[in-house]
C-alpha positions in Angstrom: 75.7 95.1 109.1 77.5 94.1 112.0 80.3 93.1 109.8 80.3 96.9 108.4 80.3 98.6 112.2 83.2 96.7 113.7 85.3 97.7 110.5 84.3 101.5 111.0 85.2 101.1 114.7 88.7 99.9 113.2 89.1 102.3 111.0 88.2 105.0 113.3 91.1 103.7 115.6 93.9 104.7 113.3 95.2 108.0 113.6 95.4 108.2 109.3 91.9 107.9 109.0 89.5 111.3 109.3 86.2 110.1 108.5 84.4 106.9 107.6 80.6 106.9 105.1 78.8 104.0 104.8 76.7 104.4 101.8 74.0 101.8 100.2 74.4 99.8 96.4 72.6 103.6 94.9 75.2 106.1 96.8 72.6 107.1 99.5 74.8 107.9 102.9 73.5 105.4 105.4 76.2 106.4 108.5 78.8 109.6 108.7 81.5 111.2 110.9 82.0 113.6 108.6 79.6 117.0 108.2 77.2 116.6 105.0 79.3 118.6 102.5 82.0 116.5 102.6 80.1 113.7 102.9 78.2 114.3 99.7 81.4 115.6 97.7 83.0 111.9 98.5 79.9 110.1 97.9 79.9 111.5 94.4 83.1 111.1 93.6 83.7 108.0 94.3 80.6 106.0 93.5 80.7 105.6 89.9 84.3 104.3 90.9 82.5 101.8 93.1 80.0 100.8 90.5 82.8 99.8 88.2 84.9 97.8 90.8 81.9 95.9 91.7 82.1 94.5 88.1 85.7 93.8 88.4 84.8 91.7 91.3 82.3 90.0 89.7 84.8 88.8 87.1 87.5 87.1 88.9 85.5 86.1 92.4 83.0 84.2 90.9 82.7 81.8 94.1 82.2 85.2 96.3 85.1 84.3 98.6 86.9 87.9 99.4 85.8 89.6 102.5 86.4 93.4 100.5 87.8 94.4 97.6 89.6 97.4 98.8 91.3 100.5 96.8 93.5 103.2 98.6 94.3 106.2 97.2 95.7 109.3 98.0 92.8 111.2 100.1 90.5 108.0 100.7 89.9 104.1 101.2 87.3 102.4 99.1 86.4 99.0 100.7 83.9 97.4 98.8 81.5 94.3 99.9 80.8 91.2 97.6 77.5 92.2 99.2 76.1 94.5 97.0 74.2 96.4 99.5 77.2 98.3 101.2 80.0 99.8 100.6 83.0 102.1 102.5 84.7 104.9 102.5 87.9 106.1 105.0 88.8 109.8 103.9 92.5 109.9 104.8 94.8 112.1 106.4 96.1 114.5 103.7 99.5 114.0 105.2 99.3 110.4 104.3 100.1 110.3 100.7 100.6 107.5 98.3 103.8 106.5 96.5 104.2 108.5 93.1 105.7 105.8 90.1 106.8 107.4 87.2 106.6 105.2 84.2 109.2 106.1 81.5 109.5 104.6 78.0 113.1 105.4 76.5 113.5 104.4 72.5 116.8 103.0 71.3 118.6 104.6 68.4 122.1 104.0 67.2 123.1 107.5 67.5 122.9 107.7 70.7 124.9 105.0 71.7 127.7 105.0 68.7 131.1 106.1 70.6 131.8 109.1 67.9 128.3 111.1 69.1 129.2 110.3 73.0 128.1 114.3 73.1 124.7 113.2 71.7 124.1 110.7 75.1 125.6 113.2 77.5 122.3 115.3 76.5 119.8 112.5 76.6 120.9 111.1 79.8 120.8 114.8 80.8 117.0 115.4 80.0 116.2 111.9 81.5 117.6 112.9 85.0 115.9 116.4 84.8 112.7 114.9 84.3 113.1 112.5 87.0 114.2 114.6 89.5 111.3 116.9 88.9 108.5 114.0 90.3 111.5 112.7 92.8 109.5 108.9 92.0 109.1 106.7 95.3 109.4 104.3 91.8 110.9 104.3 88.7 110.0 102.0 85.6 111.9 102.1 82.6 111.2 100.4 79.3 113.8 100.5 76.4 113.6 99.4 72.6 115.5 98.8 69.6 117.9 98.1 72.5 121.3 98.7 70.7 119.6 100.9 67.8 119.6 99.7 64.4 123.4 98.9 64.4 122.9 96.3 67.2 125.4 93.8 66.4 128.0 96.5 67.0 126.7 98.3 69.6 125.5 95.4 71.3 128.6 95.0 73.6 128.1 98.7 75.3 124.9 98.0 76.5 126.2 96.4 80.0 128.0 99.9 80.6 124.8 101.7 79.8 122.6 100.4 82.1 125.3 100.4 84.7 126.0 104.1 84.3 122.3 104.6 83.8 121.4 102.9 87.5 124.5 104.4 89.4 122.9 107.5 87.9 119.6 107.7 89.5 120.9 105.1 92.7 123.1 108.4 93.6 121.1 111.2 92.7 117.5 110.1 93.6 117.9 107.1 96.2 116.6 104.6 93.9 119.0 102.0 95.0 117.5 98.5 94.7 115.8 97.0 91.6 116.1 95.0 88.4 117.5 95.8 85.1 117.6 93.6 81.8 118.1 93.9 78.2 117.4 91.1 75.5 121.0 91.0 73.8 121.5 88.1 72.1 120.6 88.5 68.5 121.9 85.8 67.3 118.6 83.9 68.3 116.2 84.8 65.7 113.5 83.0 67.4 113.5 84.8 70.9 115.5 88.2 69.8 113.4 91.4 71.0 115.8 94.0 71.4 113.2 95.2 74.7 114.8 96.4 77.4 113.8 97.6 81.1 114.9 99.3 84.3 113.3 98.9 87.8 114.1 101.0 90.4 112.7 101.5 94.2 113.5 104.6 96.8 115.0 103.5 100.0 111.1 104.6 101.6 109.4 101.7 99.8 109.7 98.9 102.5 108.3 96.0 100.4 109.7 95.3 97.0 109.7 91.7 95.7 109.7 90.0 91.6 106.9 87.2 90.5 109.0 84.1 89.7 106.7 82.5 86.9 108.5 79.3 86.9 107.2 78.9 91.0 104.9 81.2 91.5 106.6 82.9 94.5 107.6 86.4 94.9 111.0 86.9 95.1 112.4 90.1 97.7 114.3 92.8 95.8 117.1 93.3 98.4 119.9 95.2 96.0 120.3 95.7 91.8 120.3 93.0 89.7 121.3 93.6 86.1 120.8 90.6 83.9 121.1 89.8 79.6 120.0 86.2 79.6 117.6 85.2 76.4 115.9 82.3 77.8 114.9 80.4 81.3 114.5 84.1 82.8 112.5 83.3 85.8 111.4 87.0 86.7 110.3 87.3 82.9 108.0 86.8 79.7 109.4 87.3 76.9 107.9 86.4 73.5 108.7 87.5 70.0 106.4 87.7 68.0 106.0 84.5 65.0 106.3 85.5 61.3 102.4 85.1 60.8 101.5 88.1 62.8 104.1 90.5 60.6 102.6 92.5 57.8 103.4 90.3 54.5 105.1 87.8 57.0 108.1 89.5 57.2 109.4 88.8 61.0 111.3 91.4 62.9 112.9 91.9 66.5 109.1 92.9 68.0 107.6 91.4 70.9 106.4 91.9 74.6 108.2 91.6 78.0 106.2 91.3 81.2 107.1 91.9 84.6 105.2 91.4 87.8 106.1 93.4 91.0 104.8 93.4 94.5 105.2 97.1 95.7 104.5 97.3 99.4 101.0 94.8 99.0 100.4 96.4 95.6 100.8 93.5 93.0 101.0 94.9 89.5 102.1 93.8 86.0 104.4 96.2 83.9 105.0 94.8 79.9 107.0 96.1 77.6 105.9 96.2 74.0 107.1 96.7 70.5 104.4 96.4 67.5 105.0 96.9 63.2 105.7 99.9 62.0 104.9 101.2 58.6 107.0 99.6 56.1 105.6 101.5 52.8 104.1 105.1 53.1 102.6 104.4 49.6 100.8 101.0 51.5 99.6 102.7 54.1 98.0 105.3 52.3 95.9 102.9 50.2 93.2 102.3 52.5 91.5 103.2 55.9 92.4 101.7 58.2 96.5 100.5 56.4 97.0 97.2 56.3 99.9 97.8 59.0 97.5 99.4 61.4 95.1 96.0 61.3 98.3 94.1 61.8 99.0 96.3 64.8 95.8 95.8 65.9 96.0 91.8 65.4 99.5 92.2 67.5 98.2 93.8 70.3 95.0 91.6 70.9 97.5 88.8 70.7 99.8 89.9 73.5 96.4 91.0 75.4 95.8 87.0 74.7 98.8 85.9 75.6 98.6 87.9 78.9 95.3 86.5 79.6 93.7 90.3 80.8 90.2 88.5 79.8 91.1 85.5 82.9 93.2 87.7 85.1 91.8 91.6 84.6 91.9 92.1 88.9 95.7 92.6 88.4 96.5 95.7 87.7 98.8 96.1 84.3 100.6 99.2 82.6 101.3 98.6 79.4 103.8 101.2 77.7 106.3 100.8 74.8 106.3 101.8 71.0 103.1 100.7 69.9 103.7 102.6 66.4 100.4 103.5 66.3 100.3 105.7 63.4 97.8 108.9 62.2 95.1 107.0 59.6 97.6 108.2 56.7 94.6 108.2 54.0 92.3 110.3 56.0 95.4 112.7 56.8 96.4 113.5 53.0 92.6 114.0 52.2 91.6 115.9 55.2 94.3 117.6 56.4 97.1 118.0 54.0 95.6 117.9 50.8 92.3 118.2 51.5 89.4 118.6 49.1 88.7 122.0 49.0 92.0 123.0 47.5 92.3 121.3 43.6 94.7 118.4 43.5 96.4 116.7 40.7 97.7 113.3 41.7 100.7 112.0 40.8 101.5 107.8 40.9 105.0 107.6 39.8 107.9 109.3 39.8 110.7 110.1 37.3 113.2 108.2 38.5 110.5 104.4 37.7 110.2 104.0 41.6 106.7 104.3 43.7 106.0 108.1 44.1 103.1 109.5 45.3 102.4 113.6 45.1 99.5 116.0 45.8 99.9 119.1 43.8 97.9 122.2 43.9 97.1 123.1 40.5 96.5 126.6 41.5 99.8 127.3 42.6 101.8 124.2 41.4 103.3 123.6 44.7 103.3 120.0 46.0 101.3 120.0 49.0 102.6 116.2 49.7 105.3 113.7 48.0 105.7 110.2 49.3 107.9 107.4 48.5 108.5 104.2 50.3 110.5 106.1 53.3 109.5 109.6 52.2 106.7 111.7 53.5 107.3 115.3 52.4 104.4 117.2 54.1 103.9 121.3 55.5 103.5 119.9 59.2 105.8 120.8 62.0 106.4 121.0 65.9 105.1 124.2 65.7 102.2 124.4 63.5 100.8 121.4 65.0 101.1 122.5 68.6 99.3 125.7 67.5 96.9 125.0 65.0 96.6 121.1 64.5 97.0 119.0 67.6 93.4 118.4 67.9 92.8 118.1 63.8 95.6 115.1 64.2 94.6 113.8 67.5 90.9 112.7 65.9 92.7 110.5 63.3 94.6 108.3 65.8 92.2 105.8 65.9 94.5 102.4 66.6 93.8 102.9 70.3 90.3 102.6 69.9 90.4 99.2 68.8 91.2 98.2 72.1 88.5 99.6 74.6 89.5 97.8 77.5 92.9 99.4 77.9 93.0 103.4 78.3 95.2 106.4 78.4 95.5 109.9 79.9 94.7 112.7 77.8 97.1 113.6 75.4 98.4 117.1 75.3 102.1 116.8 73.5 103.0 116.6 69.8 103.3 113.5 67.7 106.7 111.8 69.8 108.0 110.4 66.1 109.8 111.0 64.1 112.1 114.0 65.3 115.5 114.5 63.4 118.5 112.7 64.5 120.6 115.2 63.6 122.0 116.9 67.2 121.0 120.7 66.3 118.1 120.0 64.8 116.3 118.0 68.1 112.7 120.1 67.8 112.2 119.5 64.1 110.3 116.7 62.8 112.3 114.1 59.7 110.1 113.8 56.4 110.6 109.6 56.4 106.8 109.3 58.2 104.4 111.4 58.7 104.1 112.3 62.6 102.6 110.2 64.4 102.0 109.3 68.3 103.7 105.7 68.6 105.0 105.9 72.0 102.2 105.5 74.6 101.7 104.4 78.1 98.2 102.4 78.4 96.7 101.0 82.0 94.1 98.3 81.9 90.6 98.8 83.9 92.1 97.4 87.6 95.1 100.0 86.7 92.5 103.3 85.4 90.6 102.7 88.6 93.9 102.3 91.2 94.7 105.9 89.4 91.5 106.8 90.7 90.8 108.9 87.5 87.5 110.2 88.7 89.0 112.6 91.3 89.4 115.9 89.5 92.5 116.8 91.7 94.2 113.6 91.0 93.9 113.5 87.4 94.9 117.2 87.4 98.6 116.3 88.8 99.3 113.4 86.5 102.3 114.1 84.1 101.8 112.7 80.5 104.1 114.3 78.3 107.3 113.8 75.9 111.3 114.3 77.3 113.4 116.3 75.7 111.2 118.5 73.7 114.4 121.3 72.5 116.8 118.7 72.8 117.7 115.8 69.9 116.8 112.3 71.9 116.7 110.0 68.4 113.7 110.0 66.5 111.3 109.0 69.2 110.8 111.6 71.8 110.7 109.7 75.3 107.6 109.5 76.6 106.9 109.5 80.2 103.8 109.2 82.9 104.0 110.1 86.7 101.1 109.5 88.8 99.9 108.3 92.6 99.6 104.7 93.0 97.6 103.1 96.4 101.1 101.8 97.6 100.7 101.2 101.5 101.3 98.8 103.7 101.0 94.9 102.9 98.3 94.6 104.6 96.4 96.9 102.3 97.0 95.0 99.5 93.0 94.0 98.0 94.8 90.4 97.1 97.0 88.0 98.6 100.4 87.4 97.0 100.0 83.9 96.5 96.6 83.5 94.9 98.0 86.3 92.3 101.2 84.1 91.6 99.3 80.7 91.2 96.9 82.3 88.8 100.1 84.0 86.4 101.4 80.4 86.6 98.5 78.7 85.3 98.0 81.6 82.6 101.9 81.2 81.4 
């Protein structure tokens, strides 16, 4: 106990604290210098969030050596014993905010890089910066794939330009003037190509920036932009694309993962970039529930989570956002939604022309209610219609995610992000290649959902989950971008030390 009162006598002491609670292991107030309303509103709040840190601890400090596992957030400190017993809370100063970091995923496409649609990027690059400047980040995290679009070999040699026009961009307008950028661009390695991309940026407020070298296990300081294109030996990096094995019917593509690890003013956290398998036969994917693409998504994703070591290293907080290509259950779609059994069907399996082709017909009216081919999905669903009517219908049959119950995701509240027409006037309507489907996603591991500090009602009320670009033609994915309050403070805040966080990623590497 004595340990407890001289750190409330510390805490107390600092002109950003307002009020310290001591409260015992079942949430019962033990000692306040706040009135009893808001003592019992933070007590409530925050310790079911305490209850699930203590768990965290449990995992990674099995030898009980950390003094406190803290967590700062906007309107409080959490500092929580190894002892079970005890725990604290510092309610803040409301003028003492924490850093907002905007996490942006930006999907490649040829057409808006080829030179003869220049008009096409103009407009892109246009809805990014609006976007942007409407959360004015303290950081910015960028995460590109397909880098180069489909035509990479000749588009390939613009990328360089891109990212530079892209940083002096946001360095100009927003203050966002140190950081990293890379892109994966030589394809002529089949066994390392990704085609993954990034962009790190910090505001000139954020005193402390610095990069996890994985090859020492240092961090290395962030003092100005770095923009960098190497395949292998990247220091900074992990890179892995995925072996032939993991591919549906073994057919190996430019997919893998990127991770990063960043040291944000004492907040270490790990940012990867990901790109699973997509569909590669609507017929397939229709055959059963869940498609043999989605279990191969599934496989890929529990092998990067491997490869990452989140079971070893889960007190490191990691976002996890790129095109996941999570898809609708496509069988469960056609018969519950599209063609669905109270409405007489004929079913057709193959078309005139001798090639796969699938149709739902109503025999009542004779229209087709759904045609599919290999890269054809003819279906009555658009942006408007779902937004209206189905967004919750659709929402219950994207059921990848939950596959994976230690990683989670804000609430969804935007329209399928793929895939939207490439054609430049035609930006809000939906192609018939796929049916529409949520691919692009930004996903935070426990250490991450608890730094959030989800649990506050006002907090999870600001966060900004939602697509880019919604009237305007982007490519066929929509960007998909989350802005929310990270516990960035001082170093000293940080609830563990630099070092002991590097040595552990070098071990797992």
């Amino acid at each position: 106990m004595n340990d407890y009162q001289a750190v409330i006598k510390r805490l107390q002491s600092e002109d950003r604290v307002t009020g310290v609670i001591l409260i015992d292991k079942d949430g019962r107030c033990i000692q306040t210098t706040v009135n009893e309303e808001l003592t019992n509103q933070f007590v409530s709040q925050l310790h079911p969030l305490i209850t699930k840190a203590r768990n965290v601890m449990k995992e990674f400090d099995s030898a009980n050596e950390l003094n406190f596992f803290h967590i700062r957030a906007k309107k409080h400190e959490v500092m929580i014993s190894p002892d079970p017993n005890y725990s604290l809370i510092a309610i803040m100063n409301p003028a003492d905010y924490a850093s907002e970091m905007f996490f942006c995923l930006l999907p490649f496409v040829t057409c808006i890089l080829a030179n003869c649609l220049e008009h096409l990027q103009s407009g892109w690059l246009s809805e990014i910066v609006k976007v942007i400047e409407s959360k004015a980040p303290k950081v910015l995290a960028i995460h590109f794939q397909e880098i180069g679009g489909k035509e990479f070999k000749e588009n390939m040699h613009q990328m360089k330009h891109f990212f530079q026009k892209l940083y002096t961009i946001l360095s100009e307008k927003f203050n966002l003037r140190r950081g990293l950028g890379y892109y994966d661009q030589d394809f002529t390695n089949v066994d390392t190509f990704t085609a993954l991309g990034l962009l790190y940026l910090f505001h000139d407020d954020v005193k402390e920036a610095s990069v996890c070298n994985f090859q020492t296990g240092n961090f290395d300081a962030i003092e100005n932009f770095t923009l960098t294109s190497d395949s292998v030996a990247l220091p900074h990096f992990h890179k892995l694309r995925f072996s032939k094995e993991l591919f549906p019917k073994s057919r190996p593509s430019r997919k893998g993962f990127l991770q990063c690890r960043l040291q944000i003013n004492g907040l270490v956290i790990d940012l990867v970039n990901i790109h699973l398998f997509h569909d590669a036969c609507n017929i397939e994917a229709v055959e059963s529930s869940p498609s043999v693409f989605a279990k191969k998504r599934e496989n890929g994703l529990k092998f990067v989570l491997k490869q990452l070591d989140q079971e070893k290293n889960c007190q490191i907080p990691m976002v996890l956002f790129g095109d996941f290509n999570f898809r609708l259950d496509t069988k469960c779609l056609i018969e519950e939604v599209l063609a669905p059994s109270s409405v007489a069907v004929q079913m057709i399996v193959q078309g005139d022309d001798g090639k796969p082709n699938l149709q739902y017909r109503d025999l009542n009216s004779g229209e087709n209610l759904v045609e599919m081919k290999t890269k054809l999905f003819n279906h009555k669903l658009n942006v408007g219609n779902i937004q209206s009517d189905n967004l919750e219908r659709l929402y219950k049959l994207d059921r990848e995610p939950l596959c994976h119950t230690m990683l989670h995701e804000f609430p969804i509240q935007f329209v399928p992000s793929y895939p939207f027409s490439e054609n430049i006037d035609c930006g809000k309507d939906y192609m018939y290649t796929r049916a529409p489907a949520w691919c692009d996603r930004i996903l935070l591991n426990e250490p991450a959902w608890l730094l959030a500090n989800v649990n506050d009602k006002s907090v999870s009320s600001s966060v900004c989950y939602d697509i880019i670009g919604k009237d305007t033609c982007m490519g066929d994915h929509k960007p998909v971008c989350l802005g929310l309050s990270f516990p960035i403070g001082n170093s000293s805040s940080s609830s563990l030390s630099h070092k002991k966080i590097a040595a552990s990623s070098q071990n797992s590497s």
